[in-house]
N, C-alpha and C positions, 0 to 999 in steps of 0.2 A: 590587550594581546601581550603576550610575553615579549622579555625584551630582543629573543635570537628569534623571534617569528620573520619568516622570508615570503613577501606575498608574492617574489615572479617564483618561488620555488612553489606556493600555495597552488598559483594558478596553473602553473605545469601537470599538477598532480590532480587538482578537483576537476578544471573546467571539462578537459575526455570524460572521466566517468561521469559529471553529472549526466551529459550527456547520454552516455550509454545506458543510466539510472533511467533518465526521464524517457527513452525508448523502451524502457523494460517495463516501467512503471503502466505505462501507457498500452501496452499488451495486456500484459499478464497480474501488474501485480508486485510488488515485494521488492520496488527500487531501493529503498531504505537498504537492501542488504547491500547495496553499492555504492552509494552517495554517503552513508553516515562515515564508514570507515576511509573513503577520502576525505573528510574533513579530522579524521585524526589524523590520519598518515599525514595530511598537509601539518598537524602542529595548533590545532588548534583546542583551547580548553573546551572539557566536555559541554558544559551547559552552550557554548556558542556553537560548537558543531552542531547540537540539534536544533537550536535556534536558526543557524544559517541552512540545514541540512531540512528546515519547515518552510525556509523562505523561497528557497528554488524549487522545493516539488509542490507549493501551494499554489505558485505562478505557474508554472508546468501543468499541472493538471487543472486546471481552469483551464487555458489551451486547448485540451484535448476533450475536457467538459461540453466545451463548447461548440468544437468542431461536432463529436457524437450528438449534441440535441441538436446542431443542423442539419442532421442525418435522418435526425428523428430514431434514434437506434435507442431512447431512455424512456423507460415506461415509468415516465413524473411520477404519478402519485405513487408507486412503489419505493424507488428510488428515496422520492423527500421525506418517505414515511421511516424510509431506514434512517435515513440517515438523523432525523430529529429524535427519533429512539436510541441511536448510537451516540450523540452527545450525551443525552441521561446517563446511558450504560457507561461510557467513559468519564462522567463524573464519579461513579459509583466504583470504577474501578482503581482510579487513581487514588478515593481515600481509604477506598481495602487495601492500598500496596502499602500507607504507612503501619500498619497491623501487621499483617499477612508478610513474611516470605514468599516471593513471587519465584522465585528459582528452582523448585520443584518441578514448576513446567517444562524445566529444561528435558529432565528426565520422562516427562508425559508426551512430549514431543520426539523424541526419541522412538518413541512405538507407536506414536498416531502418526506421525510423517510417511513413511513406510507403508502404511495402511492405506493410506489416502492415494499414494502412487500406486499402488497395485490396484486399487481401484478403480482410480482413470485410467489406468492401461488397459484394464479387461473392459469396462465401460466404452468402447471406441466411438461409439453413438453418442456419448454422453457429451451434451453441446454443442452438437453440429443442426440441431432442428430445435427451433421456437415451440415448446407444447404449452409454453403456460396458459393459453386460453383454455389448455384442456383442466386446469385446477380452479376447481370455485372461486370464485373472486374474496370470500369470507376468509379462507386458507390461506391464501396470498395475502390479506391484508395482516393475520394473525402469525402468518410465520413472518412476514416482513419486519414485524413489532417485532419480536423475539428474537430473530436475527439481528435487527439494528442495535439492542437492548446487550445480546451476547457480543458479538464484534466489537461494540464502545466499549462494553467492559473487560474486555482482553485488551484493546489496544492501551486502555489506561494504567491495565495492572501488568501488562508486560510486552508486548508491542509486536512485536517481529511476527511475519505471515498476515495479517489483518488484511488487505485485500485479497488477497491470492485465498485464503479461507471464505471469504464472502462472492467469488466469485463462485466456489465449491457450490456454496449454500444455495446459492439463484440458480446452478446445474441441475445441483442433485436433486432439489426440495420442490424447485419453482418450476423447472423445467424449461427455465428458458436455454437459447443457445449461448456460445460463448461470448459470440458478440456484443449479443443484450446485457447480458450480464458483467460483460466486463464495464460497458457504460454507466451502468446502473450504480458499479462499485465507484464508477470516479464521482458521483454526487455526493456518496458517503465519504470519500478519501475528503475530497474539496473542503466540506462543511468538517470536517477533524480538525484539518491540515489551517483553516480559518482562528479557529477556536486559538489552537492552539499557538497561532506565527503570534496573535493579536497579545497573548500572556507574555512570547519574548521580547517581542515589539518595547511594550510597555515596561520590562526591569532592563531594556538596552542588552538583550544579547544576541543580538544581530551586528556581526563586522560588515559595515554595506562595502567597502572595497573591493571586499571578496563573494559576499552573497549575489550584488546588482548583474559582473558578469555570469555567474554560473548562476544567476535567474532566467540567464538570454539562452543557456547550454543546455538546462533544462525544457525552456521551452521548446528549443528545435528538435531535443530527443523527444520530446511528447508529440512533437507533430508530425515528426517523423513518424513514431511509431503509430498513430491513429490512422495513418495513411496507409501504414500495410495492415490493417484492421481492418479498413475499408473497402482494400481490394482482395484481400487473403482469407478473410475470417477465422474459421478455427483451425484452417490450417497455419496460420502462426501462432493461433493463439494456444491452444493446446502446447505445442514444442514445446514453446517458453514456458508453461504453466507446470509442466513438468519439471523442466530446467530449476525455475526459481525453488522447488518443493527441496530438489536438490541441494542448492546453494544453501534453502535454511538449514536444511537436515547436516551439512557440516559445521555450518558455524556452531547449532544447537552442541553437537560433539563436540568440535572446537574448544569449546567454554567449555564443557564440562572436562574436561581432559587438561585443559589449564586449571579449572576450579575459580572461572569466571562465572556474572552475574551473565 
């Protein structure tokens, strides 16, 4: 840690938003637009922010993993199918980004973000009724793969939206509702969020000081939020799914307009 690093000024600043991450995360999708930039705001070097910023939304969404298959609200073999296709894809993505400029997307998100909110606006149906039994099970197996295969390789070669895009996917594609679908995306999150805590784990960039409580703020935002999940369904889950398309669509600007990555 650096030498002016202030950990009660850390914890003033991260342990609220994890919190409010790990309830947003736990709806909709795209806490990372919350929790990473409080571990910079708090002062912390990049590689440990994302390492501490893997450590509370891995324990977090395990939580809320959990609560959902007690629910029985994950249709397993969907789910683990994505998500074993999503580590391939996000292996595959991470060594296109040493090639590849990945910043480009900024500017393709720029005009697919927009698109995709006017779409769930006019769609109002769209996630509020389970049809996936009405799509062949061969479909669902075959988009599942390809979804899991696309998702891993975005979030490897550039990151931001990965749930909140995969809960799209299980809407628009699968037919399932929001609920289902948002459970389904936290097996895929979990099996990321694993892969990836175990690489920081191991080169030590994880501050546990700071990660172990805002792994406890995390968690209570996740189980918070699966709780209004449970009773609300896609009427919360929609708002915020909109909300979060939002919050990327500035940052994506954001950075562009600074001439960030």
């Amino acid at each position: 840690m650096p030498a002016d690093f202030n950990l009660l000024r850390a914890y003033i600043i991260v342990l609220p938003l994890i919190f409010v991450a790990g309830l947003v995360d736990s709806v909709s999708g795209g806490g990372g637009l919350i929790s990473l930039p409080a571990y910079w705001v708090a002062g912390l070097p990049p590689h440990f922010a994302l390492g501490n910023n893997k450590f509370s939304s891995m324990f977090g969404t395990l939580f809320s993993t959990g609560r959902y298959f007690r629910h029985k609200l994950i249709d397993t073999r969907i789910a683990i199918l994505t998500a074993l296709c999503a580590l391939g894809g996000s292996a595959l993505g991470t060594r296109a980004v040493l090639w590849l400029d990945p910043h480009f997307l900024n500017w393709v998100l720029v005009v697919v973000i927009p698109i995709i909110t006017v779409f769930t606006l006019l769609n109002k149906r769209l996630g509020h009724q389970n049809d996936s039994h009405l799509t062949p099970v061969h479909h669902r197996v075959s988009i599942s793969i390809l979804a899991g295969l696309f998702i891993g390789f975005w979030d490897g070669f550039f990151g931001p939206g990965t749930g909140t895009f995969l809960i799209l996917i299980y809407t628009a594609m699968l037919k399932y509702d929001y609920v289902t679908a948002n459970a389904n995306t936290k097996v895929v999150n979990l099996a990321s969020n694993i892969a990836a805590l175990t690489v920081f784990l191991l080169h030590g960039r994880v501050f546990l000081p700071l990660a172990l409580p805002a792994m406890v703020c995390g968690v209570a935002g996740n189980l918070v939020g699966s709780s209004l999940v449970l009773k609300r369904g896609a009427r919360v889950i929609r708002p915020l799914f909109i909300g979060v398309l939002a919050l990327l669509f500035a940052k994506i600007l954001w950075d562009l307009i600074l001439g960030q990555p």
